[in-house]
N, C-alpha and C positions, 0 to 999 in steps of 0.2 A: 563699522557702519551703525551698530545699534548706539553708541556712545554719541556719534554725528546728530544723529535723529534726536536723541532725549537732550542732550545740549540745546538742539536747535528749538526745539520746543520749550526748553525751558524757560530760552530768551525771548519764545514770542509771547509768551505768557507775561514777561516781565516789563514787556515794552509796553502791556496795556495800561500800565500806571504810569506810562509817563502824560506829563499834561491830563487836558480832561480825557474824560476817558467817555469812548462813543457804547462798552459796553462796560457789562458788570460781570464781575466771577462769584461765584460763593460754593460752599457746601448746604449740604438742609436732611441732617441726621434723622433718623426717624421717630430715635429717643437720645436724651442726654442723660439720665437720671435712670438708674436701674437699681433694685432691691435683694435682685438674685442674676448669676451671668445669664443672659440672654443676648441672640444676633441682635445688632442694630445697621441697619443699613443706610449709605447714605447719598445722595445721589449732589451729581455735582456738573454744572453750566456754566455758559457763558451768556448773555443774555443781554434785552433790551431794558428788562424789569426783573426790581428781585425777585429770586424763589419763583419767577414763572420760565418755564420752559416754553423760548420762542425764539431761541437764535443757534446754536450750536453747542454740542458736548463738551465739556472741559477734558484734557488731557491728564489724565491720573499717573505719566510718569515722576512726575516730582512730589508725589505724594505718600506718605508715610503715616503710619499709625504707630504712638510710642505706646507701654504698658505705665503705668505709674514707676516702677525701677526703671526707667531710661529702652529696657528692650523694646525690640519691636515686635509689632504683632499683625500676624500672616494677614493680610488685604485677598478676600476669596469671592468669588463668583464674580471676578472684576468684568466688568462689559463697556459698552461705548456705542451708544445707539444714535439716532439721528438729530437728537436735539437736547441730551442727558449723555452724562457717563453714570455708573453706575455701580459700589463694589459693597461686600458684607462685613463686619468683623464680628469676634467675639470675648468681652472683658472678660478674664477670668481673674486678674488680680483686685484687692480691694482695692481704690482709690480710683482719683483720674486718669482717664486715657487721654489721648492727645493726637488729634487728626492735623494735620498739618501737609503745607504746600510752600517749598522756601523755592525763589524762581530771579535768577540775576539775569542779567543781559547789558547789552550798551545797543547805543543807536549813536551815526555819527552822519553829521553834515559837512560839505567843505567844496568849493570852487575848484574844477581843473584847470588846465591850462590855458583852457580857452577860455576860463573865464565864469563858465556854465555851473548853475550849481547840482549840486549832488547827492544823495541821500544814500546810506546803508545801514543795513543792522542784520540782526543777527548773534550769535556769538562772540565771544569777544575776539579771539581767535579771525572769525571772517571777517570780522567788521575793520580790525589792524590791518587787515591785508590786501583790504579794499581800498582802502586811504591810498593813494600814491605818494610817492615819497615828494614830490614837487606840486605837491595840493596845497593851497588857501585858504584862508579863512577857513580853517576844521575846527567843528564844535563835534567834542565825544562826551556822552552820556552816559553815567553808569544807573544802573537802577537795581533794586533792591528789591522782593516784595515779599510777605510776609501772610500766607492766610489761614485758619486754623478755626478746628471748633472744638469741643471738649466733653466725655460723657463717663460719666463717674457711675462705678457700681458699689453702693455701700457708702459710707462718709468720706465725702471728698478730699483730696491730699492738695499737697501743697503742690506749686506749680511755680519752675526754677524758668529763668532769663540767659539766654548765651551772650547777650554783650553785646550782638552785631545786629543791627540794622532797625528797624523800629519795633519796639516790641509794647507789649500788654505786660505789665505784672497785677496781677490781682491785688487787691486788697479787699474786699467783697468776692469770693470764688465764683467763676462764671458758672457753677453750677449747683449754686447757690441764692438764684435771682429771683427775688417775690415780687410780684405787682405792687406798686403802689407804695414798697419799701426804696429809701434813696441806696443805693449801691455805690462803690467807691473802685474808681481804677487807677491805678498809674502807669503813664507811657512817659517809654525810654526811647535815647536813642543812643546803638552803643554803649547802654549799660549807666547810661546819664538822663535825669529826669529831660522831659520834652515840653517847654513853656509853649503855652502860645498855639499847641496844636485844633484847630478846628475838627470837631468828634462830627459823624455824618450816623445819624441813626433812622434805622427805615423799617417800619413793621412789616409781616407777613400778608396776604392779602391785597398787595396791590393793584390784581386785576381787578376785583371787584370795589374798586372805590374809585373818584376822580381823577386824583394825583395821588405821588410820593407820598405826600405827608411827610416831610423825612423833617427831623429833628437835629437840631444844631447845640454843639456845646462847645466850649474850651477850653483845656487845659491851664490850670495855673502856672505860677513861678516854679513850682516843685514837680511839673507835670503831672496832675493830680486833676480828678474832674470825677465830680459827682451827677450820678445820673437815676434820676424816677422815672421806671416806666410804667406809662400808663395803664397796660392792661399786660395780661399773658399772654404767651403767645411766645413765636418765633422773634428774633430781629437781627436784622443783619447790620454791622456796627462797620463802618471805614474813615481811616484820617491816611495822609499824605503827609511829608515833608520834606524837605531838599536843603542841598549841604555842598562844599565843595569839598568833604571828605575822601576824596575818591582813593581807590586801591588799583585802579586800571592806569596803565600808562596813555596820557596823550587827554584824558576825561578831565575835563573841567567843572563837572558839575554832576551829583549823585542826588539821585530821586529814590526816594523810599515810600511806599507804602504799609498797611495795613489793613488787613479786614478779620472782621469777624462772626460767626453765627454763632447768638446766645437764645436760650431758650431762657424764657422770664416760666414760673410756677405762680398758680392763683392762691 
């Protein structure tokens, strides 16, 4: 049952990057940059606007915290309150830690018999089994998502790529980000540069100012995209991409996402 549950949720978390998406997810650590081990806590939504809590808790089963050597590190006073989740950790190795949220799913469409169209998702698992076998026009979805943020105690370490799905490789360390200095990223996909990708950056603050503000970039030939941010502060960083790569059977077409929360230094 408990494997039912974290599955199910891990695909409904996944289904929110497919298309536009009517909410946002992120983390919003309470430090990235530490000098000596200390908790850092980080609280984590779903939401109408970044970094304000006004729609619903994010789900903290698909989330992990690595240590700079690849271990993981105990996630404690985990909570889930009415419009925030909420959990602590504590670095004790030098280098980067690494908070992270890896969340698949499929959604699939297709005509019964009669004609009628249809809609499902869920796991991959329900979603197959949903389909009938003398269904129509079936369109399956895979999607991918990717969210993560990063707090380094002592001088920052390097920070390695698994190859699958969209990812961040630093070249500028996200925890290493000055105001008003240009910073340099590159995004893969699948361990291959990502041309072309549309970068979505959105400062902290949003309630109290008019709009977004959000900030547009893009990816070169090399997948490479330099970026100055304006002032310090939080931001939360998201790009998209889709592919018919697919690893599910019956999926015609895979949606990836990314996100990210970086903290900029004055």
């Amino acid at each position: 049952m408990k494997f039912k549950t974290r599955a199910l949720v891990a695909a409904t978390l996944a289904l929110a990057a497919l298309g536009a998406q009517a909410h946002d997810i992120w983390f919003k650590p309470s430090s990235t940059v530490l000098s000596k081990s200390d908790w850092v806590t980080v609280d984590a939504a779903v939401s109408n606007d970044v970094f304000f809590f006004n729609h619903r808790p994010l789900g903290l089963e698909g989330v992990k915290v690595s240590a700079p050597d690849g271990s993981a590190v105990e996630m404690k006073n985990v909570a889930k309150g009415e419009l925030r989740s909420v959990f602590d950790f504590k670095p004790e190795q030098t280098g980067t830690h690494r908070v992270t949220m890896l969340s698949t799913g499929v959604m699939g469409s297709y005509k019964d018999a009669k004609g009628q169209p249809k809609r499902v998702r869920g796991s991959v698992e329900e979603v197959l089994k949903q389909i009938p076998a003398d269904a129509k026009e079936v369109h399956v979805i895979e999607s991918l998502r990717r969210m993560e943020t990063f707090v380094s105690l002592g001088k920052p370490s390097a920070l390695g790529v698994s190859g699958k799905g969209l990812e961040l490789k630093p070249v500028t360390h996200p925890n290493d980000l000055v105001a008003s200095e240009e910073a340099t990223f590159d995004f893969l996909i699948d361990g291959k540069p990502a041309a072309d990708l549309e970068i979505e950056l959105v400062a902290d603050g949003i309630r109290y100012r008019d709009g977004m503000d959000a900030m547009k970039f893009k990816t070169d030939a090399k997948g490479r995209v330099l970026i100055k941010f304006p002032r310090a502060g939080l931001f939360w960083l998201n790009t998209d991409a889709k592919d018919n790569k697919t690893t599910i059977a019956k999926a015609t077409e895979r949606r990836l996402s990314y996100t990210a929360t970086l903290e900029v230094l004055p």
